[in-house]
C-alpha positions as CSV (number, residue, x, y, z in Angstrom):
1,X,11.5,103.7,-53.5
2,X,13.4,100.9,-51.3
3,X,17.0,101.4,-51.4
4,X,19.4,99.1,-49.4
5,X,20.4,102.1,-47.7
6,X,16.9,103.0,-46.7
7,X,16.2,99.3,-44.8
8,X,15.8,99.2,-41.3
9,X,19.2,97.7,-39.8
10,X,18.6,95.3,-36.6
11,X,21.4,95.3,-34.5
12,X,22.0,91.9,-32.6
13,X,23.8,92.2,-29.1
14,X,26.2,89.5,-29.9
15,X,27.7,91.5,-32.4
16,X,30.0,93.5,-29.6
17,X,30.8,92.9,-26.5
18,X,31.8,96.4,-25.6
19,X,28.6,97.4,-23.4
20,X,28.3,94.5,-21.8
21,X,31.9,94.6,-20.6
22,X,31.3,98.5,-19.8
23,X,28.5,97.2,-17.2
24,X,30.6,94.4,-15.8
25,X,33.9,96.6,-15.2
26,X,31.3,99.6,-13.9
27,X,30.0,96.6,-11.3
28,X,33.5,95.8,-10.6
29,X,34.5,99.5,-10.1
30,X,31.3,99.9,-7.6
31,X,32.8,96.8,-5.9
32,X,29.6,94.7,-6.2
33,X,31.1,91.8,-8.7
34,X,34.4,89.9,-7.7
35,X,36.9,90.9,-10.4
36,X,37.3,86.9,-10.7
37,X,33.8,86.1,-11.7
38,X,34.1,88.6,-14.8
39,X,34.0,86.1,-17.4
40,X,30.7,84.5,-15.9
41,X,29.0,88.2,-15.2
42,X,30.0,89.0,-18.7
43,X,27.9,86.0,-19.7
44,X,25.1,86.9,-18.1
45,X,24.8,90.3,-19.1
46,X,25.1,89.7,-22.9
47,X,22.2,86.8,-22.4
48,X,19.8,90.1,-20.4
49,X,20.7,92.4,-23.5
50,X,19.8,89.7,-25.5
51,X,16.6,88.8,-24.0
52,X,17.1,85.4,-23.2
53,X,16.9,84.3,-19.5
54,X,19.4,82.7,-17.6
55,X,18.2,79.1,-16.0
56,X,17.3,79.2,-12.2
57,X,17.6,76.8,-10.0
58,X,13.7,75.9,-10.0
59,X,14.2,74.7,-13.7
60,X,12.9,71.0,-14.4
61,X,16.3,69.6,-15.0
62,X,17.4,71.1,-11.6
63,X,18.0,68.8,-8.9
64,X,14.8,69.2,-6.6
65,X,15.8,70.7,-2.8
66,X,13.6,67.8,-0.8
67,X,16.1,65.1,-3.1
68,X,18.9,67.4,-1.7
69,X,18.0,67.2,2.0
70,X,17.3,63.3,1.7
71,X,20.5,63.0,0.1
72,X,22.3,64.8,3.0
73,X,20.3,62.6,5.4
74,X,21.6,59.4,3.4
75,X,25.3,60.5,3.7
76,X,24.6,61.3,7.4
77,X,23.2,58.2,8.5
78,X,26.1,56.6,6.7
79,X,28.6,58.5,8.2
80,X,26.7,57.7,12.1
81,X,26.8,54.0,11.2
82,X,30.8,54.2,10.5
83,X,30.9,56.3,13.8
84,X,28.8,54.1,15.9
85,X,30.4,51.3,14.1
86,X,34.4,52.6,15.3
87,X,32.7,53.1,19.0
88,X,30.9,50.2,19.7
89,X,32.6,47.4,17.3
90,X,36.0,48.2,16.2
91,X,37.5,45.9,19.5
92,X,35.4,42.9,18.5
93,X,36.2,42.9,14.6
94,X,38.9,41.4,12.7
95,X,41.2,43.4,10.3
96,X,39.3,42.2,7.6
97,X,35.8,42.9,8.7
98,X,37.3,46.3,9.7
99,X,38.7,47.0,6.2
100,X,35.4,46.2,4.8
101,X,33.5,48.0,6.4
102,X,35.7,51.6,6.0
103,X,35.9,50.0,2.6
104,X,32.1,49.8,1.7
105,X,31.4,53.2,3.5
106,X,34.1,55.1,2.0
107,X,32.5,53.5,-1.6
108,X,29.1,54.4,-1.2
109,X,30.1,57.8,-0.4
110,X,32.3,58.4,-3.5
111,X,30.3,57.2,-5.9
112,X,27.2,58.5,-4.6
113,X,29.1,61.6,-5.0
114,X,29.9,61.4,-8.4
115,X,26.7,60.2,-9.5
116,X,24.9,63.5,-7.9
117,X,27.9,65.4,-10.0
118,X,26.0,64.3,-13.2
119,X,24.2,66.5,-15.6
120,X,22.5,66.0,-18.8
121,X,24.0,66.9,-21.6
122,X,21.9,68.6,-23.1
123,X,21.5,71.4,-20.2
124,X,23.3,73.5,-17.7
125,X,26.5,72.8,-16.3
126,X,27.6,71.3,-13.1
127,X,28.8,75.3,-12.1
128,X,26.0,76.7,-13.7
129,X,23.0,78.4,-10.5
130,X,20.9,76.0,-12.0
131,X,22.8,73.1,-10.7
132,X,23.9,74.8,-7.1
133,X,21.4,71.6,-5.2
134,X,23.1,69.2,-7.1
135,X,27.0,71.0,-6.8
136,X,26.5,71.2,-2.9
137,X,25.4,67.4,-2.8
138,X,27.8,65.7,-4.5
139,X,30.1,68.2,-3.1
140,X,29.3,67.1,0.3
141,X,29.6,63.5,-0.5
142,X,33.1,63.2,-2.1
143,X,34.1,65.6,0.8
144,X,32.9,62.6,3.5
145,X,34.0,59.5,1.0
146,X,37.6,61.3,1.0
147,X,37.4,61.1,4.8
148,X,36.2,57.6,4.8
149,X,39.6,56.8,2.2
150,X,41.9,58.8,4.8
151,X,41.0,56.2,7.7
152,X,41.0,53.4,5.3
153,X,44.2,54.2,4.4
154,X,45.7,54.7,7.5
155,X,44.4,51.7,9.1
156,X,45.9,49.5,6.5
157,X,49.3,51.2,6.8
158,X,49.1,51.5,10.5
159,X,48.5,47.6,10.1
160,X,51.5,47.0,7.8
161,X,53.8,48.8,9.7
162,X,55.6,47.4,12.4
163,X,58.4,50.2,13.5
164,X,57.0,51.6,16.7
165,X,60.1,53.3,17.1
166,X,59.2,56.0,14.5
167,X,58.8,59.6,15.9
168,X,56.4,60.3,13.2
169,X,53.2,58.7,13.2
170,X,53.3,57.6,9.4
171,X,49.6,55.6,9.0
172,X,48.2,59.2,10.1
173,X,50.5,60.9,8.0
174,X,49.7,58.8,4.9
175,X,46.3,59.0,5.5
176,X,45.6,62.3,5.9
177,X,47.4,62.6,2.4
178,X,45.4,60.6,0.6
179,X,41.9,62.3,2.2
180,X,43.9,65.4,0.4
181,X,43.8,63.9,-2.7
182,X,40.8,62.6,-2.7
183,X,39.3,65.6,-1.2
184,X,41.3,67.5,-4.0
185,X,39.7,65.4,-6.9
186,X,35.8,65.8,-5.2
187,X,36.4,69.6,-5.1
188,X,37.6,69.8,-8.8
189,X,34.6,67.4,-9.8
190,X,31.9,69.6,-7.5
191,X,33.7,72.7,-6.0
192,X,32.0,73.3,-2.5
193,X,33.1,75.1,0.8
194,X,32.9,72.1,2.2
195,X,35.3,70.4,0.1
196,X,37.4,73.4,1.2
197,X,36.8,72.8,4.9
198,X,37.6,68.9,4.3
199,X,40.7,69.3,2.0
200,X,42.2,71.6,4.8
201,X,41.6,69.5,7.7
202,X,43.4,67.0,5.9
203,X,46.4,69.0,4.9
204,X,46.6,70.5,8.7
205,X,46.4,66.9,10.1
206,X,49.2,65.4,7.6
207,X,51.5,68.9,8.9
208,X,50.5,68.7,12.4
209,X,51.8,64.5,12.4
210,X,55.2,65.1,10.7
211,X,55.8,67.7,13.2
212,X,55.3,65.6,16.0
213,X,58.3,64.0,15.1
214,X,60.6,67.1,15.6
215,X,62.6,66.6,19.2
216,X,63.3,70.4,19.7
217,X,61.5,73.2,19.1
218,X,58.3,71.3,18.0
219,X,56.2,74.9,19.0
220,X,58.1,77.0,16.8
221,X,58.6,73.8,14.3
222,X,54.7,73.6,14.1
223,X,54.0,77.7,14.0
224,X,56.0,77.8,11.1
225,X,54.7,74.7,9.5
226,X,51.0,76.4,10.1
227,X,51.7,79.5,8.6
228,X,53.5,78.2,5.6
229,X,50.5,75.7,4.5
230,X,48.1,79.0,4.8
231,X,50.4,81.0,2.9
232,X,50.1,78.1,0.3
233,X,46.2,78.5,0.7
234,X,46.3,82.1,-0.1
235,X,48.5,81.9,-3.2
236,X,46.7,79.2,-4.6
237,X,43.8,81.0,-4.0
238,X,44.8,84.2,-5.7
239,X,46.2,82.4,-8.4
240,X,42.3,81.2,-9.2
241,X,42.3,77.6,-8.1
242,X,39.5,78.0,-5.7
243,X,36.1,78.7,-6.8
244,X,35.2,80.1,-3.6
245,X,37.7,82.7,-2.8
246,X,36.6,84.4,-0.1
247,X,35.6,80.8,1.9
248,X,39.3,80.0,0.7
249,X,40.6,83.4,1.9
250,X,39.4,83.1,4.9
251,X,40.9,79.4,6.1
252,X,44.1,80.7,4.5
253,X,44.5,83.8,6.3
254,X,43.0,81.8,9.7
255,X,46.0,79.3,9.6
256,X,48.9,81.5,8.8
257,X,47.3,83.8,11.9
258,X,47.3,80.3,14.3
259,X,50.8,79.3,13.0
260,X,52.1,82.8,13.6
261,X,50.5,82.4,17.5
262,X,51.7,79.1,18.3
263,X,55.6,80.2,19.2
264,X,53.8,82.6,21.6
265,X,51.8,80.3,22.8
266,X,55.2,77.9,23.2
267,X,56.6,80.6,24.5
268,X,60.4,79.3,23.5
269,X,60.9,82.0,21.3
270,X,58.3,84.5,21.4
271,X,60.1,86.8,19.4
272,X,59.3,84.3,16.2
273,X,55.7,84.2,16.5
274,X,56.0,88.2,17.0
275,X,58.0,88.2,13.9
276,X,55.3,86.1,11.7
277,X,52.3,87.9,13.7
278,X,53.8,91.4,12.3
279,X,54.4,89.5,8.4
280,X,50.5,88.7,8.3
281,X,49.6,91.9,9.5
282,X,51.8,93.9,6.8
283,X,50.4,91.4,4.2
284,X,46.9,91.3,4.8
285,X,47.2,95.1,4.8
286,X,48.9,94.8,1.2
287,X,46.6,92.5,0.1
288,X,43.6,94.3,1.2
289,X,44.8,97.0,-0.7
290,X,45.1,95.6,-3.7
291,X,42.4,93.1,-3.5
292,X,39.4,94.8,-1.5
293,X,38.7,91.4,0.1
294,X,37.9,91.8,4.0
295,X,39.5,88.7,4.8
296,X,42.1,90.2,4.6
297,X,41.8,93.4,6.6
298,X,40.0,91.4,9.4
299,X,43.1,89.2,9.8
300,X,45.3,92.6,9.6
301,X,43.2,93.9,12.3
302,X,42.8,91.0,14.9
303,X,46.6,90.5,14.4
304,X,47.4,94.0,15.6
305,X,44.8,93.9,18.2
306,X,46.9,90.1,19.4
307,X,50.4,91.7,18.7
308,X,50.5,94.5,20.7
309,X,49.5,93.6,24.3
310,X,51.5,90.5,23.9
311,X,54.9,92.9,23.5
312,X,54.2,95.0,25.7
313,X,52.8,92.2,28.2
314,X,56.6,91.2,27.7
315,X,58.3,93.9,27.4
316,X,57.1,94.7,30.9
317,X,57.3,91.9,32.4
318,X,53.7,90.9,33.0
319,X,53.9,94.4,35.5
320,X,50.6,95.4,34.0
321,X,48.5,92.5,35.6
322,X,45.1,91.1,34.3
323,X,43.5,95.1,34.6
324,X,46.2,96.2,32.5
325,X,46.6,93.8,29.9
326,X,42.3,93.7,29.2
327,X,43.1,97.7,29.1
328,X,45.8,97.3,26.6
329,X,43.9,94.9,24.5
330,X,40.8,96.8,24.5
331,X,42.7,100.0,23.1
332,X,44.5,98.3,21.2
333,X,40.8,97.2,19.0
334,X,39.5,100.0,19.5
335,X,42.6,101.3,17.3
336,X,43.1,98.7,14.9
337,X,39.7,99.1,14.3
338,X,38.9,102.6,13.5
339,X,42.5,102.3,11.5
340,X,40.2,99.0,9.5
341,X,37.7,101.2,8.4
342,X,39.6,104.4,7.6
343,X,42.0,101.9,5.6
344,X,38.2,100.5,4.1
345,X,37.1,103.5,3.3
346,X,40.2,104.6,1.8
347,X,40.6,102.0,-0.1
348,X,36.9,101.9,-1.4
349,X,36.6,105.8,-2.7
């Protein structure tokens, strides 16, 4: 006899959560899934104990790779016609025709852009593998049309404003701010390394222009001004805002190293860029530690291997010579290096 006790119980997957999030924190553990991409590896391992597969890229909704590279040719032969357009034409044009030509470029980029960022409803998301063709397109495109808006923009203030007496080149300041934006809204639309690249150039140039206007100091003035906007990079980045971390990561940790160079490079006050050379160094160490990302410890190890022949080369009054300082420097790698991976493997038992 058939009691209720005595039927078969199925057990659905979706039920609990808990193996699934005993796989994903094992894989994070191991080191093999980036702590910040829990939520979407969670996700996929419920839909594999379920059964059901996760859409590919090769799926019939996905945008096909030959409308990708045609696309990308498109936006290329756009961007050479501006470019052969500012070589060969900018003298002989007007400010109007000039306006409407940045105008109809910058345009076509944008909203060819934000047409390739649309999906159909009724499938996978814009982030979703399946849609990676279409996400690096239209990723791409804002990218370029935010360029195109930055010299738009700047030509039109550079043609308002009539104070050449400024030290600060404002039209290049103002532009390069508004490619930021712009570059800023096409990354949140369709997140891209490129739109990473793009945003950053623009935020670099903007800094770069205000500090031309500094009269003293501009070497340590622009250091500092370097290695500030990449320690804005890395906390943004750690606080999540970047889909692509270790792209982001990397630019972050690339400027604050150039900023912390440049007052060496100045040479005014060496001690400064010394100072912020030793700060990224103790950071990226920290971070490293505490986030396993190598960006980090690279940075930690090609400041050390930068830092150290440069004091001594002054502490000693450029005494050592060319032989001496290549010997210093090569030690000095060798070091930091065998202390990265001791540090790595540490870090990684």
């Amino acid at each position: 006899m058939l009691t209720p006790e005595s039927l078969p119980i199925r057990h659905d997957h979706r039920m609990t959560t808990a193996p699934a999030e005993r796989v994903v924190d094992a894989l994070i553990g191991a080191h093999l899934v980036d702590p910040s991409t829990r939520a979407e590896s969670l996700s996929v391992v419920l839909d594999a104990l379920d059964g059901r597969a996760r859409p590919t890229g090769t799926g019939r909704r996905a945008l096909p790779q030959l409308v990708e590279v045609v696309a990308y040719l498109g936006g290329a032969l756009v961007l050479a016609a501006g470019a052969l357009f500012l070589f060969e034409q900018w003298g002989e044009l007007g400010f109007g025709a000039r306006v409407a030509w940045l105008a109809v470029s910058t345009v076509v980029l944008l909203v060819a852009g934000f047409v390739a960022a649309q999906v159909p409803g009724d499938g996978p998301g814009l982030r979703e593998p399946a849609n990676d063709v279409r996400r690096r397109l239209a990723g791409s495109l804002l990218t370029f049309g935010g360029l195109g808006a930055a010299i738009l923009v700047g030509h039109l203030v550079d043609h308002a404003t009539t104070d050449d007496l400024s030290a600060v080149y404002w039209p290049g300041v103002i532009g390069a701010l508004v490619g930021v934006l712009v570059g800023a809204i096409g990354y949140r639309v369709a997140p891209t390394a490129v739109g990473l690249v793009g945003t950053i150039t623009g935020a670099i140039t903007a800094t770069m222009t205000l500090v031309d206007g500094v009269d003293r100091f501009e070497g340590d003035a622009a250091g500092v001004a370097l290695f500030l906007l990449g320690v804005l990079g890395l906390a943004l980045t750690e606080l999540h805002w970047f889909r692509e971390s270790t792209v982001a990561r990397s630019l972050g940790v690339t400027v604050a190293l150039v900023g912390a160079q440049v007052p060496v490079m100045d040479g005014t006050h060496s001690w400064l860029g010394y100072l912020l050379t030793l700060v990224v160094v103790v950071a990226g160490i920290a971070l490293y530690l505490s986030r396993l990302a190598w960006p980090y410890l690279a940075v930690a190890v090609i400041g050390v291997t930068l830092l150290v022949p440069e004091v001594v080369a002054d502490w000693t009054g450029g005494s050592l010579g060319a032989v001496g300082g290549v010997l210093v420097a090569g030690i000095t790698l060798l070091a930091a290096s065998f202390a990265g991976y001791r540090l790595r493997a540490e870090a990684t038992d």
